[in-house]
Structures are given as structure tokens and as C-alpha cells.
N, C-alpha and C positions, 0 to 999 in steps of 0.2 A: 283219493289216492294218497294213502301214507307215505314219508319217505323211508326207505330201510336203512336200517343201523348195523352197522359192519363192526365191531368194538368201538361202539362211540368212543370213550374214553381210553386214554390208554399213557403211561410213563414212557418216554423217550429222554433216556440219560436222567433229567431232571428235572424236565419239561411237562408238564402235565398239555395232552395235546387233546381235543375235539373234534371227532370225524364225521361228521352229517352229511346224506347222501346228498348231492348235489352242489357241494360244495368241496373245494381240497380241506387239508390239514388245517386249525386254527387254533395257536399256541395262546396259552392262558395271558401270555403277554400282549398280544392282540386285542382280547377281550378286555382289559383294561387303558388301553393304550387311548386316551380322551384328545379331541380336538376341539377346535373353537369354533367348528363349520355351524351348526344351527340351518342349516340348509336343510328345507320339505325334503321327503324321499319319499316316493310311492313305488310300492312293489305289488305286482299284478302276476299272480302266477296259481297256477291250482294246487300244485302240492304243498298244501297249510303247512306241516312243521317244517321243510325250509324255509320257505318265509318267511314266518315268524323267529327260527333261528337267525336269519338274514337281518332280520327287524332287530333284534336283541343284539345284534354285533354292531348293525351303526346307530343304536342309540348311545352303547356303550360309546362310542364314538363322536357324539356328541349331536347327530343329528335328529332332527326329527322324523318322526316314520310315522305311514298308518300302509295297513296291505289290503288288499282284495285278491277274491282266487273266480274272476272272470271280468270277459273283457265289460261289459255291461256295468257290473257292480265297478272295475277300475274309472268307467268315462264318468260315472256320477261322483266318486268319489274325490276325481280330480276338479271335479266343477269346484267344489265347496272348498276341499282340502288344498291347493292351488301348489301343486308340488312346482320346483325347481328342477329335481332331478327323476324322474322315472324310471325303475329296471321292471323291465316288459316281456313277459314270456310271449312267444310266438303262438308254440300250440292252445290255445286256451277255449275254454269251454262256449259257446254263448256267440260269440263274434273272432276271429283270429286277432292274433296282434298286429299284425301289419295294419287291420280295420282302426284296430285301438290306436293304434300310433295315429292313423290321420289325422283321428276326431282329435286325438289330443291335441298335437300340435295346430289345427284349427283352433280347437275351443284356448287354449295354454299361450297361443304365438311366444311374444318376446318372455313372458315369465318362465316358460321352459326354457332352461339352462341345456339339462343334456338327457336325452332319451335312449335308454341302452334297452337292446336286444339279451334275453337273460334267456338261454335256451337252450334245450340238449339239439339242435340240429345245425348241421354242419355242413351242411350242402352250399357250394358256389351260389347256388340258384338261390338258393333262402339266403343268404349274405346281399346278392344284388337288389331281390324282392325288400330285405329290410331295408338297405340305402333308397331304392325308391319311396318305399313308407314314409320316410323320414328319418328312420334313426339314425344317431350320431354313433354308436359303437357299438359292436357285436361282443358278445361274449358266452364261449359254449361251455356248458358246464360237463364236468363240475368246474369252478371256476376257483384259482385259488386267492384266498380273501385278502392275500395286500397287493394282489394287483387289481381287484376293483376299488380297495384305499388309493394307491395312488391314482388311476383312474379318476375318483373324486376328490384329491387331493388337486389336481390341479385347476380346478374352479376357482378355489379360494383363492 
């Protein structure tokens, strides 16, 4: 599944601003805006060009990233890759996320920092079902990109 592009690009005043679907607005200022984090990031989600957009905004960021697009390909890659922080889609191919979240925080315990919920669902019932999972925060998309900066901002 592609993500659609709605005038990715586009001039606001003097802003050169970036629109990807599943994500809000993200100004060029964003995109270069570096931190000191170096903190793992895995992102587990099937629609490839957000996440790889996603990937591209917190490296610019300073973090480290690698992605997968199912739950399967996320638990092997977490073995090796020993991320810190996790953004986890729920619906996903293969096993659900709330599945993936277990095994992670099983196989991850204390080196998991924080396991976010990255999803388009909105439901009460998928918010409680994630807290049960395990995850630390929810976040329905499109989500806008500096409140999952400070989100991970406050790690550090």
C-alpha cells in the first residue's frame, strides 16, 4: 500500500512546507533541526513511504532508525537491532501490533525506553487493548511531527 500525496510540497509565506500522508505538516525547519539523541528507533508499519519519510525526519534528527513493514519482520529485527524506542503500527500484516508489542517488551524488557502506538485507529477499545499490550503512548495519525519530537524529547 502507497502513501498518497496531496501537494506534497507547497510555499506557506516563506516556508517551504512537506505533506505526507500520514503524517501532519513538516516545515523545512524541522527537517534540519539536529539533536544529540543517537537513541535506536524502530518503526514497524506497512505503508513503506511513511516510514521511510518518518526514518528520514528522525535521522535528520539525530537518531538512529531502521524500519520494517510487518509484525514478524519488526520482532527479528528488534532482536538484532535492540531499539530504545519503537513506533508500532497496530494494523499490520503477518501478526497485529498489540502481538508485536508483547514479544517486544518480552524479548526488549529494560532496554525498551518507550513503545508508541503509530496508527490510524481511534477507538477507546484499541487505546485500552494498546495499554494492555504494553505500550507507553498512543498516537493516531496523521500525527503532527513535533509532537512526536517532544514526545521523544523527553527521554533524553
Amino acid at each position: 500500500m502507497r502513501a498518497h500525496y496531496k501537494k506534497p510540497i507547497r510555499i506557506v509565506g516563506q516556508v517551504l512546507v512537506l505533506v505526507v500522508s500520514g503524517f501532519g505538516p513538516v516545515s523545512a525547519e524541522w527537517l534540519v533541526q539536529m539533536t544529540s539523541a543517537n537513541l535506536k528507533v524502530l518503526i514497524v508499519d506497512d505503508i513503506v513511504d511513511s516510514s521511510h519519510i518518518l526514518a528520514l525526519l528522525l535521522r535528520q534528527d539525530g537518531y538512529e532508525v531502521q524500519t520494517a513493514t510487518s509484525g514478524p519482520e519488526g520482532v527479528a529485527l528488534a532482536q538484532n537491532f535492540r531499539p530504545e524506542i519503537v513506533l508500532l503500527d497496530i494494523g499490520l500484516p503477518g501478526i497485529t501490533g498489540y502481538e508485536v508489542a508483547r514479544l517486544m517488551r518480552e524479548e526488549l524488557q529494560d532496554e525498551l525506553r518507550m513503545l508508541i502506538a503509530f496508527t490510524g485507529r481511534d477507538s477507546e477499545n484499541d487505546k485500552r487493548e494498546a495499554k494492555a499490550a504494553g505500550f507507553d503512548k498512543y498516537l493516531t495519525k496523521p500525527v503532527d511531527y513535533k509532537d512526536l519530537q517532544a514526545m521523544l524529547a523527553s527521554l533524553d
